[in-house]
Structure formats: C-alpha cells, structure tokens
C-alpha positions in Angstrom: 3.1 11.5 35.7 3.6 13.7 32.7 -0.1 14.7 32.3 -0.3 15.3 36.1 3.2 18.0 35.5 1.2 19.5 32.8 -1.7 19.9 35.0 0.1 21.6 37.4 2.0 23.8 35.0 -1.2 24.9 33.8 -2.2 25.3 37.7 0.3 27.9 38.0 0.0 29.7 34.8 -3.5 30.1 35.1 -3.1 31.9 39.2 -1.3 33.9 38.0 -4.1 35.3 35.8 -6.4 35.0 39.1 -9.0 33.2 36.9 -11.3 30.0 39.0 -9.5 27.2 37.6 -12.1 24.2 36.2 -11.5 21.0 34.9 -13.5 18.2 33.1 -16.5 17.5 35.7 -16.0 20.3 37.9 -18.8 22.5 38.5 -18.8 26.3 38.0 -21.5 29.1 37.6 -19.8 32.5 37.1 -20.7 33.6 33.7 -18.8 37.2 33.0 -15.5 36.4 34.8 -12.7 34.9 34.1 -12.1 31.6 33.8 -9.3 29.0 32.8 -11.0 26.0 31.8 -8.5 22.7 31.4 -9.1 19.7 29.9 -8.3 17.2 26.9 -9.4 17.6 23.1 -11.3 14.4 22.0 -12.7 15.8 19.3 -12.5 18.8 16.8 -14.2 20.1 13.7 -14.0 23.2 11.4 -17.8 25.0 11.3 -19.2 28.3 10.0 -19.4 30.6 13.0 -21.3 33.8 11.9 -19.6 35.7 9.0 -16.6 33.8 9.8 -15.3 30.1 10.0 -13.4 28.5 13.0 -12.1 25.4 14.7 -13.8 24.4 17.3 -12.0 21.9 20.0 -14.0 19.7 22.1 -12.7 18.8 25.6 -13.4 15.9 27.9 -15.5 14.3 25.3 -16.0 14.2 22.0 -19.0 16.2 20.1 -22.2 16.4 20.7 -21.1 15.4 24.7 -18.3 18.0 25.2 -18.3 20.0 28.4 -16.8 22.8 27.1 -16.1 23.9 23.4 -13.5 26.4 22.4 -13.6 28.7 19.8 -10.6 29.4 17.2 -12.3 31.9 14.8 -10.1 32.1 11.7 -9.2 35.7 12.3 -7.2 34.1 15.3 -6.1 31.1 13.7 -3.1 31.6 12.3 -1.3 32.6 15.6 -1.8 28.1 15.7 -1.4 27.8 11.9 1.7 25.4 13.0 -1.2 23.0 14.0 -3.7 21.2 11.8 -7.1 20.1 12.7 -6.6 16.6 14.1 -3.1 17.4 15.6 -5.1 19.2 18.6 -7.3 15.7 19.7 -5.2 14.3 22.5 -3.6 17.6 23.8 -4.0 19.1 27.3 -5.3 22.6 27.0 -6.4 25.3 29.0 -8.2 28.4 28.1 -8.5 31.8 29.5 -11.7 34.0 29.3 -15.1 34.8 29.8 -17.5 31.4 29.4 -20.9 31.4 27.2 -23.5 29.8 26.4 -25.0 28.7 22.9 -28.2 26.0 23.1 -27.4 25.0 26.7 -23.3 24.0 25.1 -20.6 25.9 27.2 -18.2 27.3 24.8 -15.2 30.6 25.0 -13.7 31.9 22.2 -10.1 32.4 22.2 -8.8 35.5 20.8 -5.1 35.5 21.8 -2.1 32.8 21.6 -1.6 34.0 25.0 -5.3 32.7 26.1 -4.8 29.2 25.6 -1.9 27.0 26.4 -1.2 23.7 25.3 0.5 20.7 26.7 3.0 18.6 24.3 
C-alpha cells in the first residue's frame, strides 16, 4: 500500500510537469522530450563519467540489466550529499528530463534536486 501511495504521489508530481510518465517495463520512444521515468534502485555504483565522476543509480534491475540508469555527476551531487551510495538501493525514484542513449543503455542525467524525487 505504501509503495502504491508513492507511486501515485510521484503520478501527480510528475503531470504537473507534463512529462509521459514510464515505469519499469513500459515502453517509450520519444528521445528529446521530457520524460519522468519511475522505478526502484537495485543497484548503484560510483564511475568516471568524462572529466568528471558520478553516481550512477540503476532502476528495475540491478547492473549490467538496468532499464534505465541515472546520472548524479558530482557537480550535482551534493544537493543529495545527505545520502550515501548504498542508502539509494531500495528507494522509489523518479526522474525528470530528456532520455539518452550510451551502447544501447538508457540513461538521463539529473542536474537539479528538483529533477528527481525520492520515496522514503
């Protein structure tokens, strides 16, 4: 009952930011618009991303199956420096932005605290 509330919180936060809402399975093809993707971390790492590092959360399954992968890049980090890396697995999150593509791997980066909101 609890993770179906949160679900529907995130349901409502995420129309009002008239983004197509997609969850874990769900098919979607509209790369360049907005999305808010929801789903559970199952797994997380830390990883060089360029010239900078970031924290990468897996959702719906754990690495190397994950549908989608979001991006924390450290310049962003620290508006979530309350978590640490394994405190995120088994949270409901959902992001807002523009879905990518890296090797065939779905991924968004998050660049405001404001773009992804997690469930407690």
């Amino acid at each position: 009952m609890k993770r179906f509330l949160a679900i529907i919180v995130f349901v409502v936060i995420a129309s009002a930011v008239k983004a197509q809402i997609v969850t874990c399975g769900s098919p979607f093809a509209n790369f360049g618009l907005p999305v808010t993707y929801c789903g559970q971390v199952k797994s997380t790492s830390r990883d060089t991303l360029g010239k900078n590092s970031g924290v990468m959360l897996y959702l719906c399954l754990p690495y190397p199956n994950q549908a989608m992968t979001i991006v924390i890049k450290d310049l962003e980090y620290p508006i979530f420096e309350d978590y640490k890396l394994g405190d995120w697995v088994g949270k409901n999150v959902c992001a807002t932005g523009t879905v990518q593509t890296y090797r065939g791997q779905y991924f968004m980066v998050v660049k405001k605290e404001s773009s992804l909101h997690v469930s407690y």
